[in-house]
PLY file of the C-alpha trace (Angstrom):
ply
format ascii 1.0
element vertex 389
property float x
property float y
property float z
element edge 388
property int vertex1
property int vertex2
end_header
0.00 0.00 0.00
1.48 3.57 -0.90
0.90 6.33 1.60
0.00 9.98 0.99
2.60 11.10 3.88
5.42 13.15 3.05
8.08 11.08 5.41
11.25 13.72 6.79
13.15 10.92 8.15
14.96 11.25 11.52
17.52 8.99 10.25
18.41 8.99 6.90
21.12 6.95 6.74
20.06 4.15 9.14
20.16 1.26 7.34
18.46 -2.12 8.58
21.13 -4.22 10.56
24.09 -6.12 9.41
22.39 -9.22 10.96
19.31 -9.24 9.57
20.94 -8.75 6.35
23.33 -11.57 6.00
20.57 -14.32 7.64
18.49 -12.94 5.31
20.98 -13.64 2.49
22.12 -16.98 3.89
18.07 -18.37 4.04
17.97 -17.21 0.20
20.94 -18.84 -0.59
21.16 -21.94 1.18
24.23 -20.74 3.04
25.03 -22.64 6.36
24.68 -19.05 8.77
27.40 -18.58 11.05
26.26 -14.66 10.82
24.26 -13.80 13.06
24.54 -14.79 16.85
21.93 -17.36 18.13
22.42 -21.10 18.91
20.89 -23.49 16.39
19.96 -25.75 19.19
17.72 -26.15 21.93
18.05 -25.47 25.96
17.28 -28.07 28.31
13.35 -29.22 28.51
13.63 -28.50 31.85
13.61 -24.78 31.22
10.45 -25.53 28.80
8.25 -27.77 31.30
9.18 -24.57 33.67
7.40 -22.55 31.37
4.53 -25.03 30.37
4.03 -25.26 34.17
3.43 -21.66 35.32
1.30 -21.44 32.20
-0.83 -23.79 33.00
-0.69 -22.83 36.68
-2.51 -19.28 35.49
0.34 -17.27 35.96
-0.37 -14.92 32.34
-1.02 -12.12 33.46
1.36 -8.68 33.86
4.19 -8.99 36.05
5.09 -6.42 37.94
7.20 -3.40 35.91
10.38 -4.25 37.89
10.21 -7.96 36.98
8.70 -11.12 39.35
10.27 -10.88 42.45
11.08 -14.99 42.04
13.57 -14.04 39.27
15.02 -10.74 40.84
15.93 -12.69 43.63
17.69 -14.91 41.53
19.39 -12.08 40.16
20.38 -10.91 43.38
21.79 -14.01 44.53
24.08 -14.68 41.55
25.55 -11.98 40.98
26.66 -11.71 44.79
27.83 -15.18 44.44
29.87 -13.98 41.36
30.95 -10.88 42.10
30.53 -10.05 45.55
27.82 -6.85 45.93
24.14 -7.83 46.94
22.17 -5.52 45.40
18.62 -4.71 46.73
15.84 -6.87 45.10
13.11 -3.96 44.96
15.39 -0.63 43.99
18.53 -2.10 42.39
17.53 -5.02 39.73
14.98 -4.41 36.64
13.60 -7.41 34.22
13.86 -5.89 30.39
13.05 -7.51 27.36
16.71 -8.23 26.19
19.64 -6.39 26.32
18.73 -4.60 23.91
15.74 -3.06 25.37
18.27 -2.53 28.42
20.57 -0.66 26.39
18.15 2.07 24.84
16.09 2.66 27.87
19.49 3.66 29.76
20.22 5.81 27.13
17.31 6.99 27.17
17.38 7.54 30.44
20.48 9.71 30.83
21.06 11.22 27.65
19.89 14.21 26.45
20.24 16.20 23.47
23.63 17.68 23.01
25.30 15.03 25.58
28.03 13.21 24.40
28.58 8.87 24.89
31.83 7.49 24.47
31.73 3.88 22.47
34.49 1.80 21.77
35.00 0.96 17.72
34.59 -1.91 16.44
30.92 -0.92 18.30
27.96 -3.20 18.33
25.23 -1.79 16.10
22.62 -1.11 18.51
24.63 1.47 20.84
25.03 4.37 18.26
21.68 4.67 16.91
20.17 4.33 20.32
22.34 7.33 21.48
21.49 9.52 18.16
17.14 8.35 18.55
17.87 10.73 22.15
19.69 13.37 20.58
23.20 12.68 21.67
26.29 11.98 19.69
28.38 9.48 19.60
32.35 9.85 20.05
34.40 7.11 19.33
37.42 5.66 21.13
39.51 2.91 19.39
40.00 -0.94 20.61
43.29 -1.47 19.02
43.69 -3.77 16.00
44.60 -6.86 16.08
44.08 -7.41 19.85
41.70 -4.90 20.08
42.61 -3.36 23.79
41.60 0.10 24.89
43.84 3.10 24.83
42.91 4.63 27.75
45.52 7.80 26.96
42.90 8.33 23.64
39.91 7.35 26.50
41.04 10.57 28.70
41.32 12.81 25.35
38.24 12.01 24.39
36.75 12.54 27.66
35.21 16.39 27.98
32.06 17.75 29.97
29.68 17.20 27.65
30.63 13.80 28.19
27.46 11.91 29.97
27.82 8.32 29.48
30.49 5.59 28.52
29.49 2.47 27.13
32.32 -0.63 27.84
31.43 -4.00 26.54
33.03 -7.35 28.20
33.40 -9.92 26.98
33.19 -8.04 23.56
31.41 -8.21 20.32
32.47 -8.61 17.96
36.31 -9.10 18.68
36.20 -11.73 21.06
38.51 -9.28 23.63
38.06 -8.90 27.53
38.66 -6.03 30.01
40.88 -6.72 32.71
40.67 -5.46 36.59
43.28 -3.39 35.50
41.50 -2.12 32.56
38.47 -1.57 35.36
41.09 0.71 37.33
42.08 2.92 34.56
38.50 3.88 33.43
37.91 4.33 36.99
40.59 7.27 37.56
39.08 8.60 33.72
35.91 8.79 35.70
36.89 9.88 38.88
35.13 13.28 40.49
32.92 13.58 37.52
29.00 12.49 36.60
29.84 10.41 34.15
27.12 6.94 34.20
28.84 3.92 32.52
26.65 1.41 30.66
28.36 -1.81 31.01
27.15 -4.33 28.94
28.07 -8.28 30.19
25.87 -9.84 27.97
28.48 -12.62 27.34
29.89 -12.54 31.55
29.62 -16.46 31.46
31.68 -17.19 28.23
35.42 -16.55 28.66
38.06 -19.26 27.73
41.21 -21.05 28.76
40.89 -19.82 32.70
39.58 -16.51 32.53
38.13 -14.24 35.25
35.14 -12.19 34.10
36.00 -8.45 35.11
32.41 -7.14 35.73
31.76 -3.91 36.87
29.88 -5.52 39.56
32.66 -6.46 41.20
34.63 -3.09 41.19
33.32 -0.97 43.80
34.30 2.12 42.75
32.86 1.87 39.43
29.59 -0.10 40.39
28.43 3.24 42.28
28.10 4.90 39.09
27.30 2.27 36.49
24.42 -0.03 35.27
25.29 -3.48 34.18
23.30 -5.49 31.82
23.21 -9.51 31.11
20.79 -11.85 28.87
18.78 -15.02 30.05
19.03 -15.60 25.97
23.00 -15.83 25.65
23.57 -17.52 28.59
20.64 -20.27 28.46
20.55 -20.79 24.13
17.41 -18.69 23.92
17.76 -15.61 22.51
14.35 -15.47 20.81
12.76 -15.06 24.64
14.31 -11.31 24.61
14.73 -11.35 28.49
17.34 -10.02 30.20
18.09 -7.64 33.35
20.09 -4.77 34.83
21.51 -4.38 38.02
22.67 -0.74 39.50
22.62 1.91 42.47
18.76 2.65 43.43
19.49 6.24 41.92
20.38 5.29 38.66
17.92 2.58 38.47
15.24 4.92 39.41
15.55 7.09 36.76
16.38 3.66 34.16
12.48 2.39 35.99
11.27 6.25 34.64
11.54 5.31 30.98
11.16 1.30 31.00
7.75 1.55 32.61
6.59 3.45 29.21
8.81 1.61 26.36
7.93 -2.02 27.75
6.04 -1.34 31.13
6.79 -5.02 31.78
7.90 -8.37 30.34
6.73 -11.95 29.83
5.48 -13.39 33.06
5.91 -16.90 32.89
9.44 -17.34 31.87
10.71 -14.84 34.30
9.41 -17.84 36.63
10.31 -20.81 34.62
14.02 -18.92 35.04
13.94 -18.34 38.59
13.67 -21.97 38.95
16.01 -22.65 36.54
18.76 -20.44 37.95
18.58 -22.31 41.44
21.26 -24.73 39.10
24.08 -22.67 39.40
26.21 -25.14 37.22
24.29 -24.15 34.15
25.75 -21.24 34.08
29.24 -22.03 35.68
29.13 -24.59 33.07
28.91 -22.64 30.13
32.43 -21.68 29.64
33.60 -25.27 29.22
30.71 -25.99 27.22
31.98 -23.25 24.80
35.33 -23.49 24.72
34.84 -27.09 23.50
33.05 -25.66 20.71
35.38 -22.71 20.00
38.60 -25.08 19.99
36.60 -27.23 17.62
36.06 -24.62 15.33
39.36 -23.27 15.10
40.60 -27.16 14.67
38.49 -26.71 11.33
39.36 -24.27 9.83
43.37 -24.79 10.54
43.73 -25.94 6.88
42.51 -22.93 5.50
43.99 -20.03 4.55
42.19 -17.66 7.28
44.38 -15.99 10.42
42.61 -16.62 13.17
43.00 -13.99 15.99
42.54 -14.79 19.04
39.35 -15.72 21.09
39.37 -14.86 24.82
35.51 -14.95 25.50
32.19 -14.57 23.40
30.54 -17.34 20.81
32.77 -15.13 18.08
35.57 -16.04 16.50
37.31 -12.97 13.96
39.52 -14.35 11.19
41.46 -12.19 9.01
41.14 -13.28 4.95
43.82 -11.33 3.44
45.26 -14.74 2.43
42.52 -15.30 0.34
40.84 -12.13 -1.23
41.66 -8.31 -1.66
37.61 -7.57 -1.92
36.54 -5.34 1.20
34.97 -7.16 3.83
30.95 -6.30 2.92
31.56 -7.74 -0.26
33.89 -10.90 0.57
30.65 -11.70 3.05
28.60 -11.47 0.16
30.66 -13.88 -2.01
31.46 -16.57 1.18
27.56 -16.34 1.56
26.79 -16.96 -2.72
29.61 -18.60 -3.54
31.27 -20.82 -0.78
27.76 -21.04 0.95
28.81 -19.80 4.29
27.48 -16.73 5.84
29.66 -14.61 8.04
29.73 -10.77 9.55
31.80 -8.41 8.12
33.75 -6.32 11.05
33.50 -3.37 8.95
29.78 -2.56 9.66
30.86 -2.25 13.36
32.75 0.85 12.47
31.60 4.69 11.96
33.88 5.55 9.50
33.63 1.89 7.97
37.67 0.78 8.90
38.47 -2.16 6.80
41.00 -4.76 8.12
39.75 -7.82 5.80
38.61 -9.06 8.93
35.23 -11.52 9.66
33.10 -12.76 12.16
32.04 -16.10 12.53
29.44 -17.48 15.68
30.14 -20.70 16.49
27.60 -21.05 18.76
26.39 -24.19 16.44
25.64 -27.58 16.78
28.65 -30.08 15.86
27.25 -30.99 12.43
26.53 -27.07 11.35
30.16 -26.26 11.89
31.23 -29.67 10.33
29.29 -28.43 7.57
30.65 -24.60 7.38
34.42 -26.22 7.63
33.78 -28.52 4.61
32.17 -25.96 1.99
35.08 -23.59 3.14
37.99 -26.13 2.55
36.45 -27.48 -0.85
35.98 -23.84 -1.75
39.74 -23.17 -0.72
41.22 -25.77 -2.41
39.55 -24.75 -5.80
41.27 -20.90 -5.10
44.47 -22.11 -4.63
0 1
1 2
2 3
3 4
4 5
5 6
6 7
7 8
8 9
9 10
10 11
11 12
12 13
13 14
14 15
15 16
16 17
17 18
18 19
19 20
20 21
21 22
22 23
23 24
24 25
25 26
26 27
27 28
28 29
29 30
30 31
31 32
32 33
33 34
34 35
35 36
36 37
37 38
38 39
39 40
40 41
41 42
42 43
43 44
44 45
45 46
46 47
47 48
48 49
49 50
50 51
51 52
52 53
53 54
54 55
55 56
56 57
57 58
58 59
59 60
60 61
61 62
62 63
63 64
64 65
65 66
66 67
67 68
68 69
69 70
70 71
71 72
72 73
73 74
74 75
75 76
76 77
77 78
78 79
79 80
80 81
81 82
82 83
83 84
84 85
85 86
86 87
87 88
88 89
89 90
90 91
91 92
92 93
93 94
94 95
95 96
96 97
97 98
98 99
99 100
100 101
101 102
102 103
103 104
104 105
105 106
106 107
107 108
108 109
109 110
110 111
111 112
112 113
113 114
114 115
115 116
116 117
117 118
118 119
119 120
120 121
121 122
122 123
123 124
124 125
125 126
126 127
127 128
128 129
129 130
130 131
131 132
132 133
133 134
134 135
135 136
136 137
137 138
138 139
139 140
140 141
141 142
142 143
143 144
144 145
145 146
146 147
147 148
148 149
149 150
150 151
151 152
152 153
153 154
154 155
155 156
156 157
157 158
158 159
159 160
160 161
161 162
162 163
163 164
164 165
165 166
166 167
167 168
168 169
169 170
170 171
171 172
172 173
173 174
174 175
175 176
176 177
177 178
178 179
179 180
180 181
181 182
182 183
183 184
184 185
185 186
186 187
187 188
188 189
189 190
190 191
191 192
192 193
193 194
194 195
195 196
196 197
197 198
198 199
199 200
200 201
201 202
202 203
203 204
204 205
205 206
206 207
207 208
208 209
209 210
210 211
211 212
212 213
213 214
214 215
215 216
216 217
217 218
218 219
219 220
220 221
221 222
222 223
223 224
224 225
225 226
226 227
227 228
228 229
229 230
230 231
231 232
232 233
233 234
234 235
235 236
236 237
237 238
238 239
239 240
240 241
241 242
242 243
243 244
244 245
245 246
246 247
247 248
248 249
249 250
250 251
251 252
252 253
253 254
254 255
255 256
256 257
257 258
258 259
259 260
260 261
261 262
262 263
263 264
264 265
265 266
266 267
267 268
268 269
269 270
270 271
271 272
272 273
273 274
274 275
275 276
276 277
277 278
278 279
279 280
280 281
281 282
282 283
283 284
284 285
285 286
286 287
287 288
288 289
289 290
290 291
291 292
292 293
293 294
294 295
295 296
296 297
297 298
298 299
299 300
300 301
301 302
302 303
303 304
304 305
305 306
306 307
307 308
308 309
309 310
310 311
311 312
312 313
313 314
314 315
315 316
316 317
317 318
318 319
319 320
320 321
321 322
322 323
323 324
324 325
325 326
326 327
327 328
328 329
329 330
330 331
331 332
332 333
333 334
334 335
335 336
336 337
337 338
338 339
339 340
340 341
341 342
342 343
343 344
344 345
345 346
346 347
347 348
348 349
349 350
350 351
351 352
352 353
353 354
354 355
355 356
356 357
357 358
358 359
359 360
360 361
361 362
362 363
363 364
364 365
365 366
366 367
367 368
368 369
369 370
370 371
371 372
372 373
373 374
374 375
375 376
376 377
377 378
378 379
379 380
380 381
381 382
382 383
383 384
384 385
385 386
386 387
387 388
């Protein structure tokens, strides 16, 4: 249907996401999708007969804006058995509807027109438009290529007072890179005496590899007292398409986050927030998950050691970044275009995750796949391979 409206778009040039794109492109090709990052297989039927259960029980009706106490309990409990902080069940812990949802309300929240938010490049794609939808710009601060660590001397000239919010990411998307306590202790001196809110997002807290300590915010009093920290239910327990995850912070900054969630969602899906409090009372499903994935990760990298892609290294996420200069000279969009039509492989270009579109002929693969789907990426890649060479 055509409409009559003369549209003046707000945002011009925003484009529809880089992962909706390429699964998009991968479905119409036939193209095994290690693009975009969900599991292609199932959680445990407990967490389901959880779910069946409190629906049949009656429980269908709104929760309460903050989340079901049940599940922000279970909040509570973990991250003081993680990290160390008990935060207070009614004014410190909201339910959201993803991280996402998390992300923009916070923004939202804090940033007004003219403010400025500091965002570390390569950035994931929903930060920046978030922060332009309020009015606020953007500055970017580099994660240096190819290990992709903060410069916190380019942090502190970046910093100035229109500077309202910081956004850190850890473990990060999509390099694959972790802050460490001592990364934590710069940013905090950076921060020190000022108003500055940090937006931590720990969507990935559970998945680091080979003996590695997740650094959360939570854990780091100094910065905890000014920041709001975010996780998913979907990364952590294979079910992203729930959208439920939560945010933990000082009752002052969480009142004014509660301000704006309680009119962009109001509230979210009552019975899995129960069928997850009961699930979480298993703390090895989530102590687990770092083995789990690491088995996966190492697999992956196994199988694609014949080829001719660099891998770089993997220190936490369901990411893996492989450089392909071996292989091509196209730039990255279009050398995901061609492994998706040609080799039948989807993958991310890194590119998209920068403003001014930086191009190391670097990709991003999820291997957050069952055994056979990245049996089947590996094989189409080497046959591929061996034909170029």
């Amino acid at each position: 249907m055509e409409t009559s409206v003369r549209i003046d778009s707000r945002f011009p040039n925003m484009g529809t996401t880089i992962f909706t794109v390429m699964s998009r492109l991968a479905a119409e090709c036939g193209a095994v999708n290690l693009s975009q990052g969900f599991p292609d297989f199932q959680a445990e039927p407990a967490l389901f007969d959880a779910m069946h259960r409190y629906m049949l029980a009656g429980r269908n009706q709104y929760a309460p804006m903050t989340g079901l106490p049940e599940l922000r309990q279970a909040v509570v409990d973990k991250v003081a058995a993680l990290y160390g902080p008990r935060f207070d069940v009614e004014s410190e812990v909201t339910v959201t509807a993803g991280a996402t949802q998390a992300i923009f309300t916070a923004i939202a929240a804090f940033v007004r027109p003219g403010d400025e938010v500091l965002v570390f490049e390569p950035v994931y794609d929903s930060y920046v438009p978030a922060i332009e939808t309020v009015g606020g710009k953007a500055v970017y601060a580099q994660l240096q290529f190819p290990d992709y660590k903060p410069d916190w001397a380019q942090v502190a000239r970046l910093i100035s007072p229109k500077t309202r919010m910081i956004i850190v990411n850890s473990p990060h998307n999509p390099t694959g890179s972790l802050l460490t306590r001592a990364d934590l202790d710069r940013l905090a001196e950076l921060v020190r005496g000022t108003d500055i809110v940090i937006l931590s997002d720990e969507v990935y807290e559970h998945i680091l590899f080979d003996g590695e300590q997740h650094a959360s915010l939570c854990g780091h009093p100094e910065l905890a007292a000014r920041s709001l920290v975010l996780s998913s239910f979907g990364k952590t327990y294979h079910i992203t398409g729930w959208k439920i995850g939560y945010i933990v912070g000082p009752a002052a900054l969480m009142a004014e986050f509660r301000k704006v969630h309680q009119f962009n969602v109001f509230t979210v899906h009552a019975p899995s927030q129960l069928a997850l409090a009961d699930y979480m009372q298993d703390a090895s499903r989530h102590l687990g998950l770092a083995a789990f994935y690491q088995e996966k990760r190492d697999a992956f990298r196994r199988l694609l050691a014949d080829t001719p892609f660099e891998l770089l290294p993997c220190r936490g996420t369901y990411f893996q970044l492989a450089r392909y200069d071996a292989i091509s000279d196209l730039p990255d969009t279009e050398f995901a275009q061609w492994m998706t039509r040609e080799v039948g492989v989807a993958v991310i270009p890194v590119s998209v995750f920068y403003a001014d579109g930086r191009d190391d002929k670097v990709v991003r693969f999820c291997f957050a796949k069952k055994e056979e789907t990245l049996q089947a990426a590996a094989e189409r890649l080497r046959k591929a391979f061996v034909k170029l060479g």
